[in-house]
BAZATI-647708 format. One record per residue: y, z, x of N, C-alpha, C in turn; residue number from 1; residue in one letter. Coordinates in Angstrom, 2 decimals, always signed. Atoms other than C-alpha are relative to their C-alpha. Layout:
N
@n.c2=Y; n.c3=Z; n.c1=X; ca.c2=Y; ca.c3=Z; ca.c1=X; c.c2=Y; c.c3=Z; c.c1=X; n=NUM; res=A;
...
This chain:
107
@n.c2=-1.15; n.c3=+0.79; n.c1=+0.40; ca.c2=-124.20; ca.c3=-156.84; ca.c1=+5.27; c.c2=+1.08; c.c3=+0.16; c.c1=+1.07; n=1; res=X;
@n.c2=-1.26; n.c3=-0.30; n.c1=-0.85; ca.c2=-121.35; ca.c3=-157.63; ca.c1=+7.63; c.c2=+1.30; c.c3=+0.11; c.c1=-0.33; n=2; res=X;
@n.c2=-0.74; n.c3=-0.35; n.c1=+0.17; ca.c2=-118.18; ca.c3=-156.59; ca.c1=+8.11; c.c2=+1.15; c.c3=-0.42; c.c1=-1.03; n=3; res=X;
@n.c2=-0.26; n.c3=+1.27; n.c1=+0.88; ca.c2=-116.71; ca.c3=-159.87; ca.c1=+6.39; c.c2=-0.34; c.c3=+0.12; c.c1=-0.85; n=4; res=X;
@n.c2=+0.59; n.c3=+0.75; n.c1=+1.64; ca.c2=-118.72; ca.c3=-160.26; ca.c1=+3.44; c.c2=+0.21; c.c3=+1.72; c.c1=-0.50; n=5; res=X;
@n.c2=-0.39; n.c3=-1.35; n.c1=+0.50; ca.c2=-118.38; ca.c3=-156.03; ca.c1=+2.75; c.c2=+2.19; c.c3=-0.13; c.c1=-0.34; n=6; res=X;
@n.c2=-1.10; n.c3=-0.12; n.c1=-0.10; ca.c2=-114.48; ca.c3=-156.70; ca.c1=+3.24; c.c2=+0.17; c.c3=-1.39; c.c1=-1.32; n=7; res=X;
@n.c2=-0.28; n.c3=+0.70; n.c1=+1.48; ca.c2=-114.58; ca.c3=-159.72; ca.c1=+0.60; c.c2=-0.38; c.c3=+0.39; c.c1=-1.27; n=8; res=X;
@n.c2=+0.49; n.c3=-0.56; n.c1=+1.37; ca.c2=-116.63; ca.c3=-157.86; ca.c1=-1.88; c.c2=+0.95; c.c3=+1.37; c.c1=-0.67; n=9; res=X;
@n.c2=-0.49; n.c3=-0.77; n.c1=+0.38; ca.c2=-113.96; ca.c3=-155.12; ca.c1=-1.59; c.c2=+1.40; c.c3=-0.60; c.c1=-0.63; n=10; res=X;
@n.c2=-0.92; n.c3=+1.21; n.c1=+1.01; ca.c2=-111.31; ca.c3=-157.60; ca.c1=-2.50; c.c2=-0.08; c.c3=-0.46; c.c1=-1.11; n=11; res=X;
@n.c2=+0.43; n.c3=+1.01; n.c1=+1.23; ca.c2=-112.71; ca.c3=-159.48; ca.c1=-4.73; c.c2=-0.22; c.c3=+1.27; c.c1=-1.04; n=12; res=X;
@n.c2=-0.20; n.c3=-0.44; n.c1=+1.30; ca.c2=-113.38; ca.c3=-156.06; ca.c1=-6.96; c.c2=+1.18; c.c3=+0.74; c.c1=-0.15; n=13; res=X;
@n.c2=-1.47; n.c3=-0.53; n.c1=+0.19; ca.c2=-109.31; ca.c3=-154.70; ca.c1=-6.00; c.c2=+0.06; c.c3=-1.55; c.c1=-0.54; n=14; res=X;
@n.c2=-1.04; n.c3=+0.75; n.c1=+0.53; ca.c2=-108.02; ca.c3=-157.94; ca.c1=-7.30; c.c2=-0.83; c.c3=+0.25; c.c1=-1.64; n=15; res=X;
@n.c2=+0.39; n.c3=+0.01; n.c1=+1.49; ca.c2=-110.36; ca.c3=-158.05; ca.c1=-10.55; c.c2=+0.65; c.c3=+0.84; c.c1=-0.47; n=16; res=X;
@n.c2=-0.34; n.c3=-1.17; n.c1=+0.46; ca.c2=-109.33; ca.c3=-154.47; ca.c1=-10.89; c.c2=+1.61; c.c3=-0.05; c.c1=-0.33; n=17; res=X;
@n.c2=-0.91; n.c3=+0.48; n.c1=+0.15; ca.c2=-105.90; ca.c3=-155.76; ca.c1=-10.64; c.c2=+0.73; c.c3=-0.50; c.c1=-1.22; n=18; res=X;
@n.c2=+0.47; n.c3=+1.07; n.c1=+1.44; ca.c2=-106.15; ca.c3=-158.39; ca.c1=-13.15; c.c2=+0.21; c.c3=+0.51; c.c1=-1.08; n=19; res=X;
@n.c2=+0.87; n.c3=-0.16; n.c1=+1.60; ca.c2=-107.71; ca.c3=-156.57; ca.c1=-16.03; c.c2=+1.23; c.c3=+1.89; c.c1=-0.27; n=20; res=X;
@n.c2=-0.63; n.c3=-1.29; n.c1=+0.22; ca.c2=-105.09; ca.c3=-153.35; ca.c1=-15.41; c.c2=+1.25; c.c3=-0.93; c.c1=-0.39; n=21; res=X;
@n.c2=-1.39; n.c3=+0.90; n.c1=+0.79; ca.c2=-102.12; ca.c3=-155.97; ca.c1=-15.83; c.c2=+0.06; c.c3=-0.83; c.c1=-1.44; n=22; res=X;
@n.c2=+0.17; n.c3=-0.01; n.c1=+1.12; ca.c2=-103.75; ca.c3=-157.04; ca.c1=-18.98; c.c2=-0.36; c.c3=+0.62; c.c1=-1.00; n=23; res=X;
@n.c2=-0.20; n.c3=-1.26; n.c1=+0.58; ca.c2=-104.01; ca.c3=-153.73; ca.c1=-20.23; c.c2=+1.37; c.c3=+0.63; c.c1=-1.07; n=24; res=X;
@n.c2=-1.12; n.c3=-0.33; n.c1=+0.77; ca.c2=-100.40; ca.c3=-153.93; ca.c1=-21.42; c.c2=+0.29; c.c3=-0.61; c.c1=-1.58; n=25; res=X;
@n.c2=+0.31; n.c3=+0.73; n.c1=+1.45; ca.c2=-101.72; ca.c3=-155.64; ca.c1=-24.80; c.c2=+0.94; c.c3=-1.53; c.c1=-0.20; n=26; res=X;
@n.c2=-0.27; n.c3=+1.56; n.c1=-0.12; ca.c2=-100.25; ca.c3=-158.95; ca.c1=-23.89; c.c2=-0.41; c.c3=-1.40; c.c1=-0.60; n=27; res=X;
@n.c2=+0.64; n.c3=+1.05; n.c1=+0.54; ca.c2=-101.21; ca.c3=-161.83; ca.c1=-26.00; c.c2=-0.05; c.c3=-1.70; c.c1=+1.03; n=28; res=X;
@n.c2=-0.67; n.c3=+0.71; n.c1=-0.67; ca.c2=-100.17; ca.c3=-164.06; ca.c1=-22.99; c.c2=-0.45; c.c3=+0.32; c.c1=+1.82; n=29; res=X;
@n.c2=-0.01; n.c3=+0.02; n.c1=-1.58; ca.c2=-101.11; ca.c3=-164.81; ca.c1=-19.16; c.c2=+1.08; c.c3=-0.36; c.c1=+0.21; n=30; res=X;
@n.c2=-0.63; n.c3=+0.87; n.c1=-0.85; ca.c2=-98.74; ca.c3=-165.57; ca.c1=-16.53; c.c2=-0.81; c.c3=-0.67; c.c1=+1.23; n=31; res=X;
@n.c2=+0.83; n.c3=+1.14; n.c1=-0.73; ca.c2=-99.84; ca.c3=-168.58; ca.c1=-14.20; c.c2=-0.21; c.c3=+0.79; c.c1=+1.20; n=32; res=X;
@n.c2=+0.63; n.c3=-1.19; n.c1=-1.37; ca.c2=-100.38; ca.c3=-165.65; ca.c1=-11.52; c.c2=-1.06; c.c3=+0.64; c.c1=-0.44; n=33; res=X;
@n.c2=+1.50; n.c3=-0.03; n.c1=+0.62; ca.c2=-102.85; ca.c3=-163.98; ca.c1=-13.71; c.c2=-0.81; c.c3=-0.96; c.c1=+0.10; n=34; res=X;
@n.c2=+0.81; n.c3=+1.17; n.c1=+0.32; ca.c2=-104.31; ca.c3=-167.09; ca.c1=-14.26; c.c2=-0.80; c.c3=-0.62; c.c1=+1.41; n=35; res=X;
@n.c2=+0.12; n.c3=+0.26; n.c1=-1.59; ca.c2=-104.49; ca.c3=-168.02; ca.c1=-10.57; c.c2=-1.25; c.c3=+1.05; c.c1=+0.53; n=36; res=X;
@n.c2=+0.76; n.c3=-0.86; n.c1=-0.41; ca.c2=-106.27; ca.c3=-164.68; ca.c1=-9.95; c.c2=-0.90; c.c3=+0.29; c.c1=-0.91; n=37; res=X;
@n.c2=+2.00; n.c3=-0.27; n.c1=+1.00; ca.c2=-109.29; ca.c3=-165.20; ca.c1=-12.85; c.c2=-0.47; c.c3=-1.47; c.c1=+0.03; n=38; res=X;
@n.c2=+1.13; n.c3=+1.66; n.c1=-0.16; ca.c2=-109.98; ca.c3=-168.96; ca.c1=-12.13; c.c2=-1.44; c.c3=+0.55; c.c1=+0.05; n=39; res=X;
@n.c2=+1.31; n.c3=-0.26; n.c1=-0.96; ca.c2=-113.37; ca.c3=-167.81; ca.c1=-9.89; c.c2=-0.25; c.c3=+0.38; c.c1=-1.19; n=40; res=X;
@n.c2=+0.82; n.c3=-0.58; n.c1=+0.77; ca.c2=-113.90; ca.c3=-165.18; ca.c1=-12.47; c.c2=-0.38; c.c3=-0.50; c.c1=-1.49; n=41; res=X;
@n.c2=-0.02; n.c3=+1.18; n.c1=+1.21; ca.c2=-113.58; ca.c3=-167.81; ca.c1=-15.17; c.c2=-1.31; c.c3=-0.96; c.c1=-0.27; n=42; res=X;
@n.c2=+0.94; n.c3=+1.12; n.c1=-0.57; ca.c2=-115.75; ca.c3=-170.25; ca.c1=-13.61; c.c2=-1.43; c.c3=+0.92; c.c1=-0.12; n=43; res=X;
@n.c2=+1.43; n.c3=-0.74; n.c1=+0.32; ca.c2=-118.47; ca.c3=-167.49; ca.c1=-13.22; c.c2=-0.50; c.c3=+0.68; c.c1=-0.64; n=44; res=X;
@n.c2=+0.17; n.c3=-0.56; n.c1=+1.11; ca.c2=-118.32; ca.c3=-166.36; ca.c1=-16.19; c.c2=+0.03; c.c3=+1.43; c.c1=+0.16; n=45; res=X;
@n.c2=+0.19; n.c3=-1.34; n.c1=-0.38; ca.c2=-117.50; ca.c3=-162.72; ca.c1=-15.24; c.c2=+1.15; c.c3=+0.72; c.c1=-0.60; n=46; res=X;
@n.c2=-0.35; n.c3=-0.26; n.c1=+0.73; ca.c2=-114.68; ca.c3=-162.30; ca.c1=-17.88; c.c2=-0.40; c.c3=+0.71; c.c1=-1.41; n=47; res=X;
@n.c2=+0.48; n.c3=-0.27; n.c1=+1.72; ca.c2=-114.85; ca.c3=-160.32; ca.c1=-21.05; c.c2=+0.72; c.c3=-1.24; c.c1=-1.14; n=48; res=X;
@n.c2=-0.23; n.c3=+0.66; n.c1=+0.97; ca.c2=-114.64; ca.c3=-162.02; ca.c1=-24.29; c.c2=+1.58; c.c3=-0.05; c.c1=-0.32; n=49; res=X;
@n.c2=-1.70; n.c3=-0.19; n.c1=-0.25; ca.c2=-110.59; ca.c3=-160.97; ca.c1=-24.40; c.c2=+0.62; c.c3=-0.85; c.c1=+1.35; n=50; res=X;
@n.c2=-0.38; n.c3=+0.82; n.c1=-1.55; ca.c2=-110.09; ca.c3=-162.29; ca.c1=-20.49; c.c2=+0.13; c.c3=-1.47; c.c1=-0.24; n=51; res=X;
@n.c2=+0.06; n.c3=+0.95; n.c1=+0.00; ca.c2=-111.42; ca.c3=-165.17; ca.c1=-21.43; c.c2=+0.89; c.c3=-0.85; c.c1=-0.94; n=52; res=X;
@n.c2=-0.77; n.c3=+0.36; n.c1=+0.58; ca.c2=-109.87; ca.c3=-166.04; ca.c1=-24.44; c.c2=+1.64; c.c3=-0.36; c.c1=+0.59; n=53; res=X;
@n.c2=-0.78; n.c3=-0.14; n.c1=-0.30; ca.c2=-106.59; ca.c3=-165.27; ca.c1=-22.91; c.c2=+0.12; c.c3=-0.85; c.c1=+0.91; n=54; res=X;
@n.c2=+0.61; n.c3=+0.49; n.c1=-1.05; ca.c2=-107.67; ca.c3=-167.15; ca.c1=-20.04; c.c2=+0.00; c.c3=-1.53; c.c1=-0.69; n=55; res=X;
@n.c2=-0.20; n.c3=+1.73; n.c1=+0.68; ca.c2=-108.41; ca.c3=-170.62; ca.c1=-22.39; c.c2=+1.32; c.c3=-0.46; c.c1=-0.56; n=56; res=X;
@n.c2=-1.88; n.c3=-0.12; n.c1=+0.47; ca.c2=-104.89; ca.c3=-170.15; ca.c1=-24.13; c.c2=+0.72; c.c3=-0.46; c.c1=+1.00; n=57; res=X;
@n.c2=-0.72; n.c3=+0.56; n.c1=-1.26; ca.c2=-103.37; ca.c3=-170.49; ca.c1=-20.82; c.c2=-0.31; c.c3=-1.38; c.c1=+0.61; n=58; res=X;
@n.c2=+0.32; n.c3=+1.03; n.c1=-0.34; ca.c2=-105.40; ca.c3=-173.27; ca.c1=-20.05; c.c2=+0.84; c.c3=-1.47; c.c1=-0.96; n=59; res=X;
@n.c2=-0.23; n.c3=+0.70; n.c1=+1.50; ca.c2=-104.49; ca.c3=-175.14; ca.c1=-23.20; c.c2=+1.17; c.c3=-0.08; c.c1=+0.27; n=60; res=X;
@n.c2=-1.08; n.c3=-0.35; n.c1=+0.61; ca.c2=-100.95; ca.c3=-174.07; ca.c1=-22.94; c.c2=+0.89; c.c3=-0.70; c.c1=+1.33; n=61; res=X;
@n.c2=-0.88; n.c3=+0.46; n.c1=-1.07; ca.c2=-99.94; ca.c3=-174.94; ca.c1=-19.17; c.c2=-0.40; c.c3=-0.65; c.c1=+0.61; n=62; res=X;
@n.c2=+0.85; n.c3=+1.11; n.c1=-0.42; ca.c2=-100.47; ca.c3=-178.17; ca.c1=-17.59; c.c2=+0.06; c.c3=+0.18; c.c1=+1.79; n=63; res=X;
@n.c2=+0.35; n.c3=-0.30; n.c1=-1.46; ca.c2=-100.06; ca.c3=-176.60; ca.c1=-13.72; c.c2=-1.32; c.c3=+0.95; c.c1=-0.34; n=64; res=X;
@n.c2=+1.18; n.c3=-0.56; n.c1=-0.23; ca.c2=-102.68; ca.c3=-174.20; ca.c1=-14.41; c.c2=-1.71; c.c3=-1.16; c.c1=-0.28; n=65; res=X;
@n.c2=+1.29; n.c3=+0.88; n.c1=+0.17; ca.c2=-105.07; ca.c3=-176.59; ca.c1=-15.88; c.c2=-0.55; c.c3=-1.26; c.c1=+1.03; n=66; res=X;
@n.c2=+0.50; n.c3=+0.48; n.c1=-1.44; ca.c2=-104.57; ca.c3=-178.76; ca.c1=-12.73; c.c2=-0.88; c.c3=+0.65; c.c1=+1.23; n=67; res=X;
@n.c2=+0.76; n.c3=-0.62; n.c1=-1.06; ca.c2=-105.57; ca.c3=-176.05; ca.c1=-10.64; c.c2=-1.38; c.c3=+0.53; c.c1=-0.70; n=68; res=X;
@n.c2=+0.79; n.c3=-0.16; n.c1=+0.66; ca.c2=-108.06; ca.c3=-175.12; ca.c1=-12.92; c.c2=-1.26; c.c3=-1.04; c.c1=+0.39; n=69; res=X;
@n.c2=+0.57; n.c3=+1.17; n.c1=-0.44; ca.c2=-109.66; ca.c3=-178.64; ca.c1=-12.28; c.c2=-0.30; c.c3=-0.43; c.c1=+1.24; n=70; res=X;
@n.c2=-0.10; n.c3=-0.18; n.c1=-1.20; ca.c2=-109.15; ca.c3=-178.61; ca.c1=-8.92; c.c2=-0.78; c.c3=+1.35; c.c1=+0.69; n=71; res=X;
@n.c2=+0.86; n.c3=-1.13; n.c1=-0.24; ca.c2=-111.12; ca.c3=-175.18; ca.c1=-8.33; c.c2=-1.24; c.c3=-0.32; c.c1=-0.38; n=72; res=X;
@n.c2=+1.40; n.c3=+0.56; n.c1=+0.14; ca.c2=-113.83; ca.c3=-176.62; ca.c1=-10.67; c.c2=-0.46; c.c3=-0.88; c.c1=+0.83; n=73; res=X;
@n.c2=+0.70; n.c3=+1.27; n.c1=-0.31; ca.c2=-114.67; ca.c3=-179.53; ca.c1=-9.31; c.c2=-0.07; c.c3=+0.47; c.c1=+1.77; n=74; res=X;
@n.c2=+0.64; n.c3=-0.22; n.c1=-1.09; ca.c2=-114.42; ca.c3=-178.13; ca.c1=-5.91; c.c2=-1.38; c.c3=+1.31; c.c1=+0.20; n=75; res=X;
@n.c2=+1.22; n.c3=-0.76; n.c1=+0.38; ca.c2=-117.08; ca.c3=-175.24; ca.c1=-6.90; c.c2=-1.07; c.c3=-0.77; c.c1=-0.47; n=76; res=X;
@n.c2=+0.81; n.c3=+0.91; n.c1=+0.36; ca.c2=-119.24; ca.c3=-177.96; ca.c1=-8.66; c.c2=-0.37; c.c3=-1.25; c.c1=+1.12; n=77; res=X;
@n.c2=+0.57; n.c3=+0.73; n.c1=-1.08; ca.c2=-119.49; ca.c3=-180.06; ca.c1=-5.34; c.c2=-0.37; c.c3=+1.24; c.c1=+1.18; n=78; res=X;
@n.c2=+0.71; n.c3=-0.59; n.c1=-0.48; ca.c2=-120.24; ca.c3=-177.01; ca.c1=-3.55; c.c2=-1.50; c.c3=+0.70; c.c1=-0.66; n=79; res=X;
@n.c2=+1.01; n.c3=+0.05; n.c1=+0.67; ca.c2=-122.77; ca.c3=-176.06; ca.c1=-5.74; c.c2=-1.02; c.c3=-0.73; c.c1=-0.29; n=80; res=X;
@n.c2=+1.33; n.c3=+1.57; n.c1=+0.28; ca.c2=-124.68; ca.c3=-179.51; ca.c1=-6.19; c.c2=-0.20; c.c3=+0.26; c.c1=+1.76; n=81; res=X;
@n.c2=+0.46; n.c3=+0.71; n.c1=-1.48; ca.c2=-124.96; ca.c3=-179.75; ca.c1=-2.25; c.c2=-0.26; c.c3=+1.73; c.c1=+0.97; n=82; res=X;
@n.c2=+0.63; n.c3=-1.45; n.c1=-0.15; ca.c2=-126.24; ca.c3=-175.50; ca.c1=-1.78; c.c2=-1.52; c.c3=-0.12; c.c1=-0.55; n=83; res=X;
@n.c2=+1.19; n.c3=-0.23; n.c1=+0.37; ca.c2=-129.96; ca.c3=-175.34; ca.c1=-1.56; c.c2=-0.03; c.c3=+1.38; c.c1=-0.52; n=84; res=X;
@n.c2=+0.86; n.c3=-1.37; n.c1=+0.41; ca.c2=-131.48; ca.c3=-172.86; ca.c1=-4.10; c.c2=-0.87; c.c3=+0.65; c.c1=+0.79; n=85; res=X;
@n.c2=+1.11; n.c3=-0.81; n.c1=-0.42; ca.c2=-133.45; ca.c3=-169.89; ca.c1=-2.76; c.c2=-0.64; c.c3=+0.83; c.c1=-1.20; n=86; res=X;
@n.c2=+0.43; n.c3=-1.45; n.c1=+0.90; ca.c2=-135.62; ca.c3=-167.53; ca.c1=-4.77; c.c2=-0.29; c.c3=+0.75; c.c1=+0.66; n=87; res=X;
@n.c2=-0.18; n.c3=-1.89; n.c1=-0.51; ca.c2=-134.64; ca.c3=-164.01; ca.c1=-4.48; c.c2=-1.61; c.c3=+0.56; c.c1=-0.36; n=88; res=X;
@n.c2=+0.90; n.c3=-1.11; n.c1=+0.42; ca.c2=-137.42; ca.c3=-161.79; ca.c1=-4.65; c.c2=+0.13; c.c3=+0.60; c.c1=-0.90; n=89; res=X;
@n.c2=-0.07; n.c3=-0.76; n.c1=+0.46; ca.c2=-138.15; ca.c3=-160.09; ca.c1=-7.91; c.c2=+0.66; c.c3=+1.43; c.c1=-0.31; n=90; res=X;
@n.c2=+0.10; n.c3=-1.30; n.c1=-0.75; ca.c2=-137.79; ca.c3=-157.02; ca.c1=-6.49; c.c2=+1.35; c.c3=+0.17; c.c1=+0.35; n=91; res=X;
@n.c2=-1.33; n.c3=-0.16; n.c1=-0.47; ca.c2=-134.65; ca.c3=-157.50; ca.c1=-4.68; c.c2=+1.24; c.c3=-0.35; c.c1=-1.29; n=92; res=X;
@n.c2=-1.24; n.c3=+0.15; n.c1=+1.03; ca.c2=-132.70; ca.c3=-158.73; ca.c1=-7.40; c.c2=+0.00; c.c3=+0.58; c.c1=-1.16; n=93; res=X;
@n.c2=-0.63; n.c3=-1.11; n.c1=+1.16; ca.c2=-133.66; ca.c3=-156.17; ca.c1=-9.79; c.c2=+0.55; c.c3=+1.26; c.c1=+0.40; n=94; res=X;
@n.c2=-0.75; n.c3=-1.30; n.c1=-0.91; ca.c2=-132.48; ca.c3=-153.41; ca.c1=-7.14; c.c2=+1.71; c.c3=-0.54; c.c1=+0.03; n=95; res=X;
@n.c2=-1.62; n.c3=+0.43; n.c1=-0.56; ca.c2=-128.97; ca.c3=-155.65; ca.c1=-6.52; c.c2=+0.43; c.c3=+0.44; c.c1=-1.66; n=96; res=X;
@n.c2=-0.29; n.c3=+0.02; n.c1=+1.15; ca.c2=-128.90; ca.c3=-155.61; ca.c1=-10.59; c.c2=+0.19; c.c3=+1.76; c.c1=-0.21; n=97; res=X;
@n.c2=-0.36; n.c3=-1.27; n.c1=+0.48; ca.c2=-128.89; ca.c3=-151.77; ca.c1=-10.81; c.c2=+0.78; c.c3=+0.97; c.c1=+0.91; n=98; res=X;
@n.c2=-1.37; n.c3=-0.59; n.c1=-0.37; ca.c2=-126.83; ca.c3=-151.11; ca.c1=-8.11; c.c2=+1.38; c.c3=-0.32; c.c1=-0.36; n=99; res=X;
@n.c2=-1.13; n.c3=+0.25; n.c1=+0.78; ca.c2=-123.95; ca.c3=-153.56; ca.c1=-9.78; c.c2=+0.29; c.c3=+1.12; c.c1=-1.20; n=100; res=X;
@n.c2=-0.11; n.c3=-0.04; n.c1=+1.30; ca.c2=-124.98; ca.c3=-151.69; ca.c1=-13.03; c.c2=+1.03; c.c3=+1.63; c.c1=+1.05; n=101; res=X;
@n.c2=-0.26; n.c3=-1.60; n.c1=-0.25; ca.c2=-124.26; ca.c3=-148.17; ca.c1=-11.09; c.c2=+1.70; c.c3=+0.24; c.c1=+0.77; n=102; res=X;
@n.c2=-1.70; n.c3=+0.31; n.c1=-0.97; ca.c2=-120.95; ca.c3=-149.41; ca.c1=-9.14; c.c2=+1.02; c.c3=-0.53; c.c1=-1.47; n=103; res=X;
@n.c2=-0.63; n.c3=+0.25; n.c1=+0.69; ca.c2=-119.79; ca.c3=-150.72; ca.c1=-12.31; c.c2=+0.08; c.c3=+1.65; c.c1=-1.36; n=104; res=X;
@n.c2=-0.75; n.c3=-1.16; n.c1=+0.33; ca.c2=-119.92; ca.c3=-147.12; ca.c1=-14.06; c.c2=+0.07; c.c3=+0.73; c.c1=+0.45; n=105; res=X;
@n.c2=-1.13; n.c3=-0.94; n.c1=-1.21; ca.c2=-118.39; ca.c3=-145.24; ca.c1=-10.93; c.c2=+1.27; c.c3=-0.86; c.c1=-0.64; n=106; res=X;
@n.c2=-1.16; n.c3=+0.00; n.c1=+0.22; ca.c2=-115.53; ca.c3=-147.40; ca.c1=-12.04; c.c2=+1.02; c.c3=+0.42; c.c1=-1.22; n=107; res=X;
């Protein structure tokens, strides 16, 4: 893995980590900065059942987020239609699956 894609994967789990510690304060309520920073994880379904909820509320509730909301989808859904599928190897993706499982309780 290069330097790049190790340096986005460390991002991408400081901001989640971010995220889910600022909604820790029992908040019934995003702000459109939260919201901004769980689109992706929205889209890929990588919210808990609370995130999310919290997460549709906002959608529902503010009509800038739900623009950008729309605007993130639909540009993920034209990258996605026009990405050839590969199949992973068995093998490899039940090794990637238990190192997530093992990185996710180090945290």
């Amino acid at each position: 893995m290069g330097i790049h894609c190790l340096f986005n994967n460390l991002k991408g789990s400081v901001d989640k980590w971010l995220v889910k510690l600022s909604l820790k304060k029992n908040r019934n309520r995003l702000t459109c900065k939260e919201f901004s920073e769980m689109v992706h994880y929205f889209i890929d379904n990588e919210l808990s059942t609370r995130e999310r909820l919290l997460f549709q509320k906002q959608l529902e509730k503010c009509t800038a987020c739900k623009e950008q909301f729309q605007v993130e989808q639909e540009i993920v859904n034209l990258i996605r239609s026009n990405v050839k599928k590969k199949e992973v190897p068995i093998a490899l993706e039940e090794e990637i699956r238990q190192k997530v499982k093992i990185y996710e309780l180090l945290q």
